[in-house]
BALOBA-1460 file (C-alpha; in Angstrom, 3 decimals):
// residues 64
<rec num="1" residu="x" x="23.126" y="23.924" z="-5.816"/>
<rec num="2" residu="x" x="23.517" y="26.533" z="-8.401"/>
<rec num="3" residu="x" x="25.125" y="25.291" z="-11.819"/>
<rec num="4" residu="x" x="27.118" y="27.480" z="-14.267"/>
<rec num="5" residu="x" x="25.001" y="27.287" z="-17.639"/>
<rec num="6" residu="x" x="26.245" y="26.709" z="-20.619"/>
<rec num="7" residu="x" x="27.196" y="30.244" z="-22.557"/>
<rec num="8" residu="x" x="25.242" y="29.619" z="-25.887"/>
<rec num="9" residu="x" x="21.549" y="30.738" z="-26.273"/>
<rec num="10" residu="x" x="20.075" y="27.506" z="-27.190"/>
<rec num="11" residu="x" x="21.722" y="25.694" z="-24.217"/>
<rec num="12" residu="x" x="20.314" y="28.297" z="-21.939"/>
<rec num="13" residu="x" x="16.662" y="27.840" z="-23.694"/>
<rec num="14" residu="x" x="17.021" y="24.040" z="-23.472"/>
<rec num="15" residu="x" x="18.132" y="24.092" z="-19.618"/>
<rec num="16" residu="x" x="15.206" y="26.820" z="-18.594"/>
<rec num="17" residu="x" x="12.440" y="24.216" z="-20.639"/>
<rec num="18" residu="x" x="14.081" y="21.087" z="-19.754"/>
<rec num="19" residu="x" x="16.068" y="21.787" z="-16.499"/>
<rec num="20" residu="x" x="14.110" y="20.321" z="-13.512"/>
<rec num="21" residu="x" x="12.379" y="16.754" z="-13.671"/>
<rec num="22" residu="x" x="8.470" y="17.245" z="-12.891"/>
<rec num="23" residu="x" x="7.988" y="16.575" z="-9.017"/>
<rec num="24" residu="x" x="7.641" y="12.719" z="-8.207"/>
<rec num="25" residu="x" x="3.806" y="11.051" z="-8.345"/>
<rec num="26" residu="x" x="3.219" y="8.388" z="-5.641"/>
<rec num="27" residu="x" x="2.137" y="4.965" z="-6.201"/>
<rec num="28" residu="x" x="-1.179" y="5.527" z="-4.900"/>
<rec num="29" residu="x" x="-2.011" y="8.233" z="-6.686"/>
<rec num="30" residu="x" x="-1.556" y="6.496" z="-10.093"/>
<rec num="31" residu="x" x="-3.631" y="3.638" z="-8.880"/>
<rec num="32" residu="x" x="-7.534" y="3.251" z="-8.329"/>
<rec num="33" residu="x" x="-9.450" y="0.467" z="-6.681"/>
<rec num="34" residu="x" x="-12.780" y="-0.224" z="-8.512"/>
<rec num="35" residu="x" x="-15.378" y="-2.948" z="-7.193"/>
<rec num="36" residu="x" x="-15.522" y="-5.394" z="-9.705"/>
<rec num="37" residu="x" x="-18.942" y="-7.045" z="-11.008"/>
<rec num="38" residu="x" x="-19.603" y="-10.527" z="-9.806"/>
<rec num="39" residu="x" x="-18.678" y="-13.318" z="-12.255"/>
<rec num="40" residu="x" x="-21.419" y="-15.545" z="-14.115"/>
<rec num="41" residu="x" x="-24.908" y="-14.626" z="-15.201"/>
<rec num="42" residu="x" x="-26.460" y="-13.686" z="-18.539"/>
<rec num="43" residu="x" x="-23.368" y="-12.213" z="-20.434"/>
<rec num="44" residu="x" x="-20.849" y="-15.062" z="-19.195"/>
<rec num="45" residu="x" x="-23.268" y="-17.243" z="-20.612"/>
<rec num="46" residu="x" x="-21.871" y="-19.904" z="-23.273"/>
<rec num="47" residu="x" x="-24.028" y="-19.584" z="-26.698"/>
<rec num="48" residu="x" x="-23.127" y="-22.234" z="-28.903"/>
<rec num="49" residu="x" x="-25.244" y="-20.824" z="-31.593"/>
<rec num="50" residu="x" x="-23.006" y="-17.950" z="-31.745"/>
<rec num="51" residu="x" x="-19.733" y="-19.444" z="-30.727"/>
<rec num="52" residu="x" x="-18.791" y="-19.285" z="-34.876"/>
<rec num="53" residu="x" x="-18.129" y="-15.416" z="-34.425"/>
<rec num="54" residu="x" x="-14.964" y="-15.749" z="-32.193"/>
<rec num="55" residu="x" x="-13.144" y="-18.582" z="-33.952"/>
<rec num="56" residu="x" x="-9.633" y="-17.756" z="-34.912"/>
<rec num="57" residu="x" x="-7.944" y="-19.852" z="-37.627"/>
<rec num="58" residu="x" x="-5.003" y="-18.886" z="-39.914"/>
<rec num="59" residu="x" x="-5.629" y="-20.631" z="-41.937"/>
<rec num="60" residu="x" x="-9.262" y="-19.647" z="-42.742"/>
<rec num="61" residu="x" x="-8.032" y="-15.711" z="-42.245"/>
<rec num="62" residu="x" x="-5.154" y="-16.864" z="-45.310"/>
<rec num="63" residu="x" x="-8.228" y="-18.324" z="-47.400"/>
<rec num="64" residu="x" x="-6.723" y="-21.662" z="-47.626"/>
C-alpha cells in the first residue's frame, strides 16, 4: 500500500516524521503484578494523639 505524497516539502517532512503509528504494546506488557504487604500492624495503627494532623475542614483552611 504505497500512497502518493503530498507535493509540498513540509507535507513530505510531516508524513516521513509522523507517517506510521508506533507498533501496538500489549496489555501485559503495560501491566505488573506486585505482592502487596499484609494489612494491619504498626503503621495501620490508629493514634489519636496525632489524629489532629489529617483533619480537613473548609472552613478552618478559609480562617473562619
Amino acid at each position: 500500500m504505497i500512497k502518493e505524497l503530498p507535493g509540498d516539502a513540509a507535507a513530505a517532512a510531516r508524513h516521513a516524521r509522523y507517517g506510521s503509528l508506533p507498533e501496538r504494546i500489549r496489555f501485559e506488557d503495560m501491566t505488573e503484578e506486585v505482592k502487596a504487604d499484609q494489612g494491619g500492624g504498626v503503621n495501620a495503627s490508629y493514634n489519636p494523639e496525632s489524629s489532629w494532623q489529617y483533619y480537613s475542614c473548609l472552613a478552618l483552611d478559609l480562617g473562619l
